[in-house]
KETIDO-297728 format. One line per 3 residues: number of its first residue (from 1); their letters; for each residue x, y, z of C-alpha. Coordinates in nm, 2 decimals. Example, Ala and Ser with C-alpha at 12.3 -4.5 7.8 and 13.67 -1.06 7.14 Angstrom:
// residues 2
1> AS> 1.23,-0.45,0.78; 1.37,-0.11,0.71
//
This chain:
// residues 265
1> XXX> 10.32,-17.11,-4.93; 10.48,-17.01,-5.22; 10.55,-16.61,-5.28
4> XXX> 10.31,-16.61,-5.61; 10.02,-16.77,-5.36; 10.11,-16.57,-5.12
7> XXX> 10.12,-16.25,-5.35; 9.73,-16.36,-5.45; 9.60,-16.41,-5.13
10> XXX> 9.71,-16.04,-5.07; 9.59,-15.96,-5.40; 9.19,-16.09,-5.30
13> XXX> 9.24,-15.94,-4.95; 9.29,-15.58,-5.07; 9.09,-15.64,-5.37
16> XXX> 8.77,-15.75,-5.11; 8.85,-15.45,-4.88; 8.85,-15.21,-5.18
19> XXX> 8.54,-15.30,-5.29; 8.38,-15.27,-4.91; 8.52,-14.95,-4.93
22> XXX> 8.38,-14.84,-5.28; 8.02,-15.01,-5.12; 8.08,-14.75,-4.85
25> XXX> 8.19,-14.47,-5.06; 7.84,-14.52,-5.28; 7.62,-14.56,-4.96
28> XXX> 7.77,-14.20,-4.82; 7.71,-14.03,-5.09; 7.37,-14.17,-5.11
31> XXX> 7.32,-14.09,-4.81; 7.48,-13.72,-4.85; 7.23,-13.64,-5.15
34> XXX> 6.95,-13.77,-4.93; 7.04,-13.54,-4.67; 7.05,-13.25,-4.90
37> XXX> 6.73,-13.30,-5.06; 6.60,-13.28,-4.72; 6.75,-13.00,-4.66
40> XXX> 6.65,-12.84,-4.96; 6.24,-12.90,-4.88; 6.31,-12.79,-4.54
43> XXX> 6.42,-12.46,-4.68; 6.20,-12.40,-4.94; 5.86,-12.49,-4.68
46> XXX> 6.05,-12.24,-4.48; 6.04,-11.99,-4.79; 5.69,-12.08,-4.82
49> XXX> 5.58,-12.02,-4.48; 5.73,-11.68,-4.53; 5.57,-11.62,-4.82
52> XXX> 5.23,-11.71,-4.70; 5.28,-11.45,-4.40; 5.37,-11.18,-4.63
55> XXX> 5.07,-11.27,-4.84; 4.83,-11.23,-4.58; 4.98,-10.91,-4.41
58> XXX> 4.97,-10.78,-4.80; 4.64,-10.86,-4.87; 4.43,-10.82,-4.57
61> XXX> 4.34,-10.45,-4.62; 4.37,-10.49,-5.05; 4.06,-10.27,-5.16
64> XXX> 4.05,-10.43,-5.47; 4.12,-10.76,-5.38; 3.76,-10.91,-5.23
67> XXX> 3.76,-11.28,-5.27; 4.10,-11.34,-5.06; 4.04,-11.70,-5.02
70> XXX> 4.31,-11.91,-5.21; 4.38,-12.32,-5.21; 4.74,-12.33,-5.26
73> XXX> 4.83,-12.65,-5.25; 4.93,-12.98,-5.49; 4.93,-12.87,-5.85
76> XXX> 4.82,-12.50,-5.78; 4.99,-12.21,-5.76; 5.19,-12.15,-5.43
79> XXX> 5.23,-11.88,-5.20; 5.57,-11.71,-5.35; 5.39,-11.75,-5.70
82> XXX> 5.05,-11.56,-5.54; 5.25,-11.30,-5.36; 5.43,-11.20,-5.63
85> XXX> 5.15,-11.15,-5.88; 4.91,-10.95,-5.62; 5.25,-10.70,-5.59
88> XXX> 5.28,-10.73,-6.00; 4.92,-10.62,-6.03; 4.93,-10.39,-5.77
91> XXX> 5.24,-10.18,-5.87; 5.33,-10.22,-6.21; 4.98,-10.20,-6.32
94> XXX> 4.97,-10.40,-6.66; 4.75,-10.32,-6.93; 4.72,-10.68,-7.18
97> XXX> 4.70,-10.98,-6.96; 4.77,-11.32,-7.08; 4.75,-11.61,-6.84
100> XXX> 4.80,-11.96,-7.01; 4.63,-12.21,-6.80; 4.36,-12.17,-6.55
103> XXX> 4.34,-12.17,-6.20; 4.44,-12.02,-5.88; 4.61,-11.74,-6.01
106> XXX> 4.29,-11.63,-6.24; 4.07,-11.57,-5.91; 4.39,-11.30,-5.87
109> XXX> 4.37,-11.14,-6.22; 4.01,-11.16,-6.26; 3.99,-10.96,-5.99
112> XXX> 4.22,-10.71,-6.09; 4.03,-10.67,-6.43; 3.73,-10.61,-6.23
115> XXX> 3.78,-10.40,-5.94; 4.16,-10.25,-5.96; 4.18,-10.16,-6.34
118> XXX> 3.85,-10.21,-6.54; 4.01,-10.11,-6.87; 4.27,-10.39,-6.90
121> XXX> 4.20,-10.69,-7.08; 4.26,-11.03,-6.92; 4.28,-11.37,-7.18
124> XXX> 4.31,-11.71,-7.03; 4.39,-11.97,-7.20; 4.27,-12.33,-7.09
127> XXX> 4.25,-12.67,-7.35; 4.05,-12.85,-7.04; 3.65,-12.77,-7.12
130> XXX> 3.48,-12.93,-6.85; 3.77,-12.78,-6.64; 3.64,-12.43,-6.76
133> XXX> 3.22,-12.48,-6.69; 3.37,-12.56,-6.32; 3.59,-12.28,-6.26
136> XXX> 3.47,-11.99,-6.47; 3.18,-11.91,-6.22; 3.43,-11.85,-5.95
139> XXX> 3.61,-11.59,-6.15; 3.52,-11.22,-6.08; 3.34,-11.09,-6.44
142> XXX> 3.45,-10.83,-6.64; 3.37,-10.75,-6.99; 3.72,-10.73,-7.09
145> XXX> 3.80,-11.08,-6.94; 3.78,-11.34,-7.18; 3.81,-11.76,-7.10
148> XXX> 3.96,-11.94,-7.45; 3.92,-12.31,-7.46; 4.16,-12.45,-7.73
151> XXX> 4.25,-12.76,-7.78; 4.66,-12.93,-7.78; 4.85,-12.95,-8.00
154> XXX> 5.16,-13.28,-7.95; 5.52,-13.27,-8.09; 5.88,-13.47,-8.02
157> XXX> 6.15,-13.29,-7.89; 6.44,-13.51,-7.75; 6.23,-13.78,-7.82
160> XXX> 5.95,-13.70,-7.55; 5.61,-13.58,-7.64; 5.54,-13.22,-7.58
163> XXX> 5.24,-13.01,-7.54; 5.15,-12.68,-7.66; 4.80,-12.47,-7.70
166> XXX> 4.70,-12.52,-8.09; 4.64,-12.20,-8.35; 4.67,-11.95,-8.03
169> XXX> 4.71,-11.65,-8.30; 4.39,-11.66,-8.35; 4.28,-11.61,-7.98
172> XXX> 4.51,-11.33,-7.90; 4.58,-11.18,-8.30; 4.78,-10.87,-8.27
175> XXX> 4.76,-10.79,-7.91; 5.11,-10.68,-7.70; 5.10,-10.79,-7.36
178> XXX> 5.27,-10.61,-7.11; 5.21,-10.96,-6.85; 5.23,-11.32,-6.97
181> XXX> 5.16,-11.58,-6.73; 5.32,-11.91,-6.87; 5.15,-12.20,-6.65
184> XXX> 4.98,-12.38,-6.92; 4.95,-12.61,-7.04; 5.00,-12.91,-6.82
187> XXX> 5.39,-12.98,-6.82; 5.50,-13.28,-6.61; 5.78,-13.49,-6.77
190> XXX> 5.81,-13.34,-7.09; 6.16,-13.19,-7.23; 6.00,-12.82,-7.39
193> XXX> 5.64,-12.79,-7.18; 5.47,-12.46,-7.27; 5.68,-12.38,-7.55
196> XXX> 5.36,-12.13,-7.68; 5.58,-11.80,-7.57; 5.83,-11.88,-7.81
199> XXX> 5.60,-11.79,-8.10; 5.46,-11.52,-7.90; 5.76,-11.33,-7.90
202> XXX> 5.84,-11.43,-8.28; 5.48,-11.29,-8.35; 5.59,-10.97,-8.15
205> XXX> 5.31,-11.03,-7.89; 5.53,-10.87,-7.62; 5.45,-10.56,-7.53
208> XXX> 5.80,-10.33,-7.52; 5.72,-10.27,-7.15; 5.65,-10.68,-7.00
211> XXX> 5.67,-10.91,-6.73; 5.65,-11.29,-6.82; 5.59,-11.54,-6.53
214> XXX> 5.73,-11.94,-6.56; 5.57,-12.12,-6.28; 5.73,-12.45,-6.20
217> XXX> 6.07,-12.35,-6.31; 6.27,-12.56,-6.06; 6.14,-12.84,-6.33
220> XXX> 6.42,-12.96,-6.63; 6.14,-12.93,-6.89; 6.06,-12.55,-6.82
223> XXX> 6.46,-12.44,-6.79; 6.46,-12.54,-7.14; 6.18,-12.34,-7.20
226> XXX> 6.31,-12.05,-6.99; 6.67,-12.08,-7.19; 6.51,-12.07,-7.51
229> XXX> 6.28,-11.77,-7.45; 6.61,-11.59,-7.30; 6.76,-11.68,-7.61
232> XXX> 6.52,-11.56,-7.86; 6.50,-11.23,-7.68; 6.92,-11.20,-7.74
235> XXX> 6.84,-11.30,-8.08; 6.59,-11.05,-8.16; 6.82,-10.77,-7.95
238> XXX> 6.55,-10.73,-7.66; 6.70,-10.65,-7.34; 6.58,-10.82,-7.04
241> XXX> 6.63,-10.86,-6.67; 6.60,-11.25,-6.51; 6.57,-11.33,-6.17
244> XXX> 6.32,-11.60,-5.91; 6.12,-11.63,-5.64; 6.17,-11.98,-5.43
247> XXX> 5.87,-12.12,-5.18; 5.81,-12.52,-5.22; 5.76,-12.41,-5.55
250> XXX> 6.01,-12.20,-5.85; 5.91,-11.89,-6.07; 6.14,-11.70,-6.27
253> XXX> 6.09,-11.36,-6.41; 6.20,-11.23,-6.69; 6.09,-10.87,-6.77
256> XXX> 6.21,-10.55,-6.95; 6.48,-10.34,-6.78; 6.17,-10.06,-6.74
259> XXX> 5.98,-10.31,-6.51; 6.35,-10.49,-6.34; 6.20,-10.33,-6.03
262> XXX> 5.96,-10.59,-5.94; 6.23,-10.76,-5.82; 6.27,-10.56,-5.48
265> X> 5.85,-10.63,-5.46
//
């Protein structure tokens, strides 16, 4: 056999066991990212788990708390999400609620509105009518809470349909809340989901004292959400405080340095 034959047979042979090698290479790290996604849901039911415990002990002698039966599960709030709004509502007291889509977290904040603090005013926000005639009834009544049905409005940003709450200003006017709950409306696979705080804080809806909740914020769609409200806040000079709470579930907080102590809650 001739070198140059030779030379190419060698060639092939290191070229074959290369590629078995790059074949290997792809199925490790496959294989590595499978391993740490497991990882990560074991952690974060572990997180949850906690939470739930910390939520009961919290809650079982709550004097204003009297419906303490909650379905967290699927598309609900979960148990770090719960915990940490009973402990909001419980400490820091806010005064101008706004909760942007309805459900397991309004059996919380109804409640609040009508046995803890019967002056504050509670708004929720929900585009689903026939989800509203169901739920409603199952909310604690106050005369200062208030259910708004409105209706979506759809836009393109990055090329991806988007939803928002349509003509919101005139539902909530010139109010300042001191808490805005942003879990609403629905915002699976979109690119800017619940992008309604932005012109809440343009409006100067924000209370100077406030705590804003984004629920699902381990979702790509609501970090862009979340980066753009904490940059209009820098934009407009409004200093802030960031931080999140982690179950099987992400919220992030981002509140004025006056109520920054909510994170220790």
């Amino acid at each position: 056999m001739s070198e140059v034959a030779e030379t190419n047979k060698l060639s092939k042979e290191l070229n074959k066991i290369y590629r078995h090698i790059l074949r290997n290479e792809r199925k490790i790290k496959q294989m590595q990212k499978e391993l740490q996604e497991w990882r990560n849901l074991a952690n974060g039911q572990f997180k949850e788990l906690n939470f739930a415990d910390l939520l009961h002990d919290t809650i079982i002698e709550s004097g204003w708390l009297h419906d303490k039966s909650f379905s967290l599960h699927g598309w609900a709030a979960n148990y770090s999400f719960i915990y940490m709004l009973y402990r909001i509502l419980d400490n820091a007291k806010p005064q101008n609620i706004l909760e942007m889509g309805m459900g397991q977290t309004s059996r919380l904040t109804s409640q609040y509105a009508a046995y803890c603090n019967p002056n504050a005013t509670l708004d929720i926000i929900e585009n689903d009518a026939g989800w509203i005639s169901t739920y409603q009834p199952q909310l604690a009544q106050n005369e200062h809470t208030k259910v708004h049905q409105r209706d979506l409005e759809f836009f393109t940003y990055d090329k991806v349909e988007c939803r928002k709450y349509k003509d919101l200003n005139e539902v909530i006017g010139n109010t300042k809340y001191d808490l805005i709950i942003v879990d609403g409306p629905f915002g699976g696979r979109q690119t800017f989901p619940r992008s309604n705080i932005l012109d809440l804080i343009k409006n100067h809806n924000l209370a100077d004292d406030f705590i804003v909740i984004f629920d699902d914020a381990e979702r790509k769609g609501e970090q862009n959400t979340i980066a753009q409200t904490i940059k209009l806040l820098q934009e407009q000079n409004v200093e802030h405080f960031v931080f999140q709470r982690n179950g099987i579930k992400t919220q992030t907080y981002i509140t004025s340095l006056t109520k920054s102590f909510i994170q220790y809650l």
